[in-house]
N, C-alpha and C positions, 0 to 999 in steps of 0.2 A: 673499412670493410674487412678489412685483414685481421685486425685487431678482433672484431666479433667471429672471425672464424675460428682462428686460435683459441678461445674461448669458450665457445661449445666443441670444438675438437676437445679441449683439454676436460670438458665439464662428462661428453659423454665417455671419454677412455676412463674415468676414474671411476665409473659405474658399470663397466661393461667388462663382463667375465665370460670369456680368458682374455688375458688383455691384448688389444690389436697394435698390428706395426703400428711406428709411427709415420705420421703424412709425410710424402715427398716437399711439402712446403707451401706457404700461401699460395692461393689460385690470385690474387692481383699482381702487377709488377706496380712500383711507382709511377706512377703517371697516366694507367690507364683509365682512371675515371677522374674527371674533370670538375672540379668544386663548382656547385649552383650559386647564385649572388646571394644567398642568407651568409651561405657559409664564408664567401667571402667578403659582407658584410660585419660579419661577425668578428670574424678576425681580423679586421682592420680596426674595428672598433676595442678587441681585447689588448692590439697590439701596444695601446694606449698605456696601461697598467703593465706597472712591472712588480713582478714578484720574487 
């Protein structure tokens, strides 16, 4: 989630004149939102493959 805020943070400051502060920092901490069983299906399943 943090990742996609950063993201359009960075997508709309580089459109938007006069350019704005920059953000105080992610609105998640680590740990506040809780992975669903896809995702930790998922990843137990990717942990298989090493790259």
């Amino acid at each position: 989630m943090n990742w996609g805020y950063c993201a359009a943070d960075q997508a709309l400051r580089s459109w938007y004149e006069p350019a704005l502060a920059p953000g105080k920092g992610v609105p998640l901490k680590p740990g506040d939102v809780e992975p669903g069983r896809c995702a930790r299906v998922s990843k137990m399943m990717m942990s298989v493959f090493r790259v």
